[in-house]
Every structure is written in structure tokens, then in C-alpha cells.
C-alpha positions as CSV (number, residue, x, y, z in Angstrom):
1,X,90.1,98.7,128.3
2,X,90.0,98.2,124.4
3,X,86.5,96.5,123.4
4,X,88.0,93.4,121.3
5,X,84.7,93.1,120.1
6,X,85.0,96.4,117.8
7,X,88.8,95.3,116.9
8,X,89.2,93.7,113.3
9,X,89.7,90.3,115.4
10,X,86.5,90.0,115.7
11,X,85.8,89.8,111.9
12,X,86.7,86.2,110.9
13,X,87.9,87.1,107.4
14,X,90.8,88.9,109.2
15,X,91.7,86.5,111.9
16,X,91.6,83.8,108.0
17,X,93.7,85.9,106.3
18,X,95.9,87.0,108.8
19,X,96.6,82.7,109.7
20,X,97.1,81.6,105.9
21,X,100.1,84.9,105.5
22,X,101.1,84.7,109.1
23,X,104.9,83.6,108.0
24,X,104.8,86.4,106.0
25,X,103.7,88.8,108.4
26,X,105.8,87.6,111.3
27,X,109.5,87.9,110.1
28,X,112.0,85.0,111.9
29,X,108.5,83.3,113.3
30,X,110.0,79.9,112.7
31,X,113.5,80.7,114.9
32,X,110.8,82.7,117.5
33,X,109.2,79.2,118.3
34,X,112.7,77.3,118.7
35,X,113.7,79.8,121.0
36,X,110.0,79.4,122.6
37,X,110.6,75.7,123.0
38,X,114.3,75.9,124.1
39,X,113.1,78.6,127.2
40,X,110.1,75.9,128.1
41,X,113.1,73.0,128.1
42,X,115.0,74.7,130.9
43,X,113.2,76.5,132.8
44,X,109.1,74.5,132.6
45,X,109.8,71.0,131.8
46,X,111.1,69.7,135.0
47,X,108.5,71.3,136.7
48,X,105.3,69.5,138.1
49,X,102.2,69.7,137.4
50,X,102.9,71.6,134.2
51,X,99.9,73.7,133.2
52,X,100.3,75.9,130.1
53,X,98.1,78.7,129.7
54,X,98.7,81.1,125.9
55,X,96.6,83.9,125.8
56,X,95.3,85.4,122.4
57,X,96.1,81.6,121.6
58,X,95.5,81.9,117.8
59,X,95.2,78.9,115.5
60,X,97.0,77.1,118.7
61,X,100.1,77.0,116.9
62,X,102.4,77.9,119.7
63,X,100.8,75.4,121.9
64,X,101.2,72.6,119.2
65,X,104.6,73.2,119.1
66,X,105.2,72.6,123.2
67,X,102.8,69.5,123.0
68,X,105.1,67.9,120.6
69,X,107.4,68.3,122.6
70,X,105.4,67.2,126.0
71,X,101.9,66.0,125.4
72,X,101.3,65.5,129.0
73,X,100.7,68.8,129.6
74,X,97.4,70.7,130.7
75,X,97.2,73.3,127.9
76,X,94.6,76.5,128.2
77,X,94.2,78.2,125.0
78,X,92.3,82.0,125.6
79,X,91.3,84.0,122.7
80,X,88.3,86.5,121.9
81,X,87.7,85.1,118.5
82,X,85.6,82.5,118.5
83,X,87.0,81.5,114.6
84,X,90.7,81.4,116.3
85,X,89.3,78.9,119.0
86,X,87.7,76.5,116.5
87,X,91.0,76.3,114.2
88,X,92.5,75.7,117.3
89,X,90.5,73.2,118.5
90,X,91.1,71.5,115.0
91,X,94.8,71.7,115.0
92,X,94.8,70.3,118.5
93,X,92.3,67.8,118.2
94,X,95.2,64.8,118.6
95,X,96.2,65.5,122.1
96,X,94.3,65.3,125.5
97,X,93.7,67.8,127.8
98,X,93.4,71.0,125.9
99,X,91.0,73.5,127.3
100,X,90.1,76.4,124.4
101,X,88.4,79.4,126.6
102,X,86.8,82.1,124.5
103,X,87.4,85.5,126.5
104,X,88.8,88.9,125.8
105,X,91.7,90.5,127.8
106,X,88.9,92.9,129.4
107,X,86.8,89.5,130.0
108,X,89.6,87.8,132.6
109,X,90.6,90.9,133.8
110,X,86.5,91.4,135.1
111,X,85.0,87.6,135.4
112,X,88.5,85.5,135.5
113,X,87.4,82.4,134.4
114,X,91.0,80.6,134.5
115,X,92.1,78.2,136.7
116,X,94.1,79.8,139.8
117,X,97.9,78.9,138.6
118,X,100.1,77.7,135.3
119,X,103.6,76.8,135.2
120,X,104.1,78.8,132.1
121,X,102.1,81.5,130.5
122,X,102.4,82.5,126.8
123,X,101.1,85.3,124.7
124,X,102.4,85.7,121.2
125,X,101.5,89.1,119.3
126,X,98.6,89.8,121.7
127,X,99.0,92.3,124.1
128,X,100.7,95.1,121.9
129,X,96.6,95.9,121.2
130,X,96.3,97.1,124.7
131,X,97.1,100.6,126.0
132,X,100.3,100.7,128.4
133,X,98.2,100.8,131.8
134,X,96.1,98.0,130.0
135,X,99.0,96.1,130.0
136,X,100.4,96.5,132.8
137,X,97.0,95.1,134.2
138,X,97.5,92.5,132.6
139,X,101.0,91.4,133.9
140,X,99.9,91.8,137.5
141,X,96.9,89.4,136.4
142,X,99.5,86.9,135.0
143,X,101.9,87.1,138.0
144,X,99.0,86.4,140.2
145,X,98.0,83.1,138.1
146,X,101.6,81.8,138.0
147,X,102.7,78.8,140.2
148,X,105.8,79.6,142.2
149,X,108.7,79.6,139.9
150,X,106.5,79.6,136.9
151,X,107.5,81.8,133.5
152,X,105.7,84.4,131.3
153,X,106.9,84.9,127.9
154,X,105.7,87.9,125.7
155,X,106.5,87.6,121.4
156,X,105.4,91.0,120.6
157,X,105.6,94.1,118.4
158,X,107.5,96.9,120.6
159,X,108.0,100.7,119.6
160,X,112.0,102.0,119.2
161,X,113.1,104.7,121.6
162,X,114.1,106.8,119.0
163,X,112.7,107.6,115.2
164,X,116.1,106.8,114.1
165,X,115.8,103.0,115.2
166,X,112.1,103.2,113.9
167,X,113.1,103.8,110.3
168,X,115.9,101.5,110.3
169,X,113.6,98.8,111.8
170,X,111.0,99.1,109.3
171,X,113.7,99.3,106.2
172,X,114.8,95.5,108.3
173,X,111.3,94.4,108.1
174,X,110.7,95.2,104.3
175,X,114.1,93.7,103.6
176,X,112.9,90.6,105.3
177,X,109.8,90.3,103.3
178,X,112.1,91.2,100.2
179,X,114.0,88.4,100.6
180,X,112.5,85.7,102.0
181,X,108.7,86.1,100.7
182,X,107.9,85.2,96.5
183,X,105.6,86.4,94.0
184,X,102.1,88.7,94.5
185,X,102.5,88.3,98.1
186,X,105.5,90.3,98.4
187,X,103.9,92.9,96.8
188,X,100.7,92.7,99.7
189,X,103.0,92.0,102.2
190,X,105.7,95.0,101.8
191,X,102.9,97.7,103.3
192,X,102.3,95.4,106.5
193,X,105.7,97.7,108.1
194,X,104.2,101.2,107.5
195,X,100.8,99.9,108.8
196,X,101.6,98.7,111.9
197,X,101.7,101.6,113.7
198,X,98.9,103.3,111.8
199,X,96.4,100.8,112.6
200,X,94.6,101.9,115.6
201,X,93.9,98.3,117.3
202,X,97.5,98.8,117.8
203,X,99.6,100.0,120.8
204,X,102.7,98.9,121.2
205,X,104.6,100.2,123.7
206,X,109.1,100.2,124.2
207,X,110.6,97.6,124.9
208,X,112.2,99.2,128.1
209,X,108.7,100.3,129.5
210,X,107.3,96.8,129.5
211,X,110.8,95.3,131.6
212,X,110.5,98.1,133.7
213,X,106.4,97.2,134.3
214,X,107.4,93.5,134.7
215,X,109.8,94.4,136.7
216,X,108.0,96.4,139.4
217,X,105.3,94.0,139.7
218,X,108.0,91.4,140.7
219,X,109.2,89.4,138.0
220,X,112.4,87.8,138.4
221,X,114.6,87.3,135.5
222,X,113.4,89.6,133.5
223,X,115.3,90.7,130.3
224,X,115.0,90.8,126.4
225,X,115.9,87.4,125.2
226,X,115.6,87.8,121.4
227,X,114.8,90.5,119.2
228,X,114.3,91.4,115.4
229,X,113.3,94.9,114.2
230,X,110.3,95.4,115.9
231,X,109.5,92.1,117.2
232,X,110.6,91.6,120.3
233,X,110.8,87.8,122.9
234,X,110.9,89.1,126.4
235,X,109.5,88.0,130.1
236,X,109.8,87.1,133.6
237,X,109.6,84.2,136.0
238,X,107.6,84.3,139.7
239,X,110.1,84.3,142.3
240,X,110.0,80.9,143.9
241,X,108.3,80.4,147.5
């Protein structure tokens, strides 16, 4: 499995940089965490207990945003950069039980340090680092720590099944940052789409292979429920017992 500790994560000038131009990076983030918090509404929220676990957790900005809307719930934050962790432990700092866990994906998949079962599991621009049987590793070890009924929800990068779709969804990414992104960061930002791939901490795999993986391991309701370009809101729930 990838060794996050040779990844640019690891280097907390990235993991700074990338948080202050993250809205920048990430076109429709902003309508990505409504439809985040509109999933959690109907299918989490009327579950009990309500254990939230978000892995490659960030700044904790995800999490912040489902605490707002439910502070009672028992949050586990996972990430391999110890500099993520600590801006996430300062964003959070207002609400009660948060747990911040630093581990790589190669660390749970070995020691598994996490509680035994969440009600919904998050990862948000995460996983796409890991090779395709890495992933799918990692969606057996999810299913496994879901509570009956419980969701996963993936907000990643995902490669088009055909070049044709890859150009056009790199012009929609430039376009995006054309339009919606001012002054000399437009100019930074406007090579972010023709590096994506060329970076080689990334591996994102289709769309279609990642259903079909979730599928097979027994996700129920699985589908694509948003998608921009390349980015890509997509998951499963555990079939209830």
C-alpha cells in the first residue's frame, strides 16, 4: 500500500497551502457539503447512537459542518498528517466528543485502532491516492466498521471512461476557476487540472469501477449522487440486519 509518509501530505507546508486555496482547488465544494448534510438528514440522523467517523479528515471541516447541524454526535476524525489533526482539533475545539486519530490508510488497514462500528462514514478527497485494489481494501474495511443500516460517502476525484470526457472535464475545471476564482490565484490555480493526474500520489480510478467494487462487497444503495467534472459524490449504505 502507498507509504503516506513519502506522499507530499506528510510535508506540512502542503497540507497549509493546500487548506488556505482549498475553495479554489475544489470546484462546487460549498454545494458538495449541502448535499453532504442533506444525505446525513435522511438517511443518519434518526439513527441511534450516531457515531461519525471521516477519514483523511483534513482541517475537520466536513465534520464541523454535520456538528452544526447535530452536536451530539460522536465524531472520529483519521488523518496521517499530524498538522491536519491539530487544525482540526482547533476548528473543533467548541464541541464535545471529538476523537482526532492520527493513522494512515495502511495504519487501520494493519493495527485498526477504530472503534468496532459508525453510523456514517466519510472520506472527502482521500482515497483517490490509493491504487484500485488499495481501495477496494479499504471499502471492505469500512463495510465491516458500519453499524447495520449505516452510510459511506466518498467526495473524490474519478478518472472519465474515455479521453474525450477527460478533456472536456478538465476545459469544465479551468472554466470554473476562470470564473469564479480573482486575481494571482487564478493564475496558480489554472495548472491544478493538468496536474492532477500527473502527480504521482495520485490514482484515481472510474467512477463505474468504484460502484461496481462497493457493490460486490455488499453495499446497498449504491449510485453516483452528484458529480462535477472530475469530482465525483458517490457511496453505499450496509444492508440493515
Amino acid at each position: 500500500m502507498s507509504d503516506f509518509s513519502k506522499s507530499r501530505w506528510s510535508d506540512n507546508s502542503y497540507s497549509q497551502e493546500y487548506r488556505e486555496h482549498a475553495d479554489g482547488y475544489i470546484p462546487e465544494r460549498r454545494n458538495l457539503i449541502g448535499i453532504t448534510k442533506s444525505l446525513y438528514r435522511h438517511f443518519v440522523r434518526g439513527n441511534q447512537p450516531r457515531r461519525i467517523l471521516d477519514l483523511g479528515c483534513g482541517d475537520g471541516l466536513m465534520v464541523e459542518e454535520l456538528l452544526k447541524m447535530d452536536d451530539s454526535v460522536d465524531a472520529t476524525l483519521v488523518d496521517g498528517s499530524h498538522e491536519m489533526l491539530q487544525a482540526a482539533g482547533i476548528r473543533l475545539a467548541r464541541f464535545e466528543n471529538v476523537h482526532r486519530i492520527q493513522a494512515s490508510f495502511q495504519d487501520l488497514l494493519v493495527q485498526d485502532p477504530l472503534p468496532k462500528a459508525f453510523s456514517f462514514v466519510l472520506s472527502s478527497l482521500a482515497i483517490h491516492h490509493l491504487a484500485m485494489t488499495e481501495k477496494e481494501a479499504m471499502f471492505e474495511y469500512i463495510y465491516r466498521h458500519l453499524d447495520s443500516g449505516g452510510f459511506f460517502l466518498i467526495i473524490d476525484v474519478v478518472l472519465a471512461p474515455t479521453d474525450d470526457l477527460e478533456q472536456w472535464n478538465m476545459v469544465l475545471w479551468r472554466e470554473w476557476i476562470d470564473t469564479y476564482i480573482a486575481g494571482s490565484q487564478k493564475e496558480a490555480l489554472l495548472s491544478v487540472p493538468r496536474k492532477y493526474k500527473e502527480n504521482l500520489d495520485n490514482t484515481p480510478d472510474s467512477l463505474m469501477m468504484q460502484l461496481q467494487a462497493l457493490e460486490k462487497i455488499g453495499f446497498r444503495n449504491v449510485d453516483c449522487y452528484y458529480k462535477y467534472g472530475v469530482f465525483a459524490m458517490f457511496g453505499g449504505s450496509k444492508a440493515e440486519e
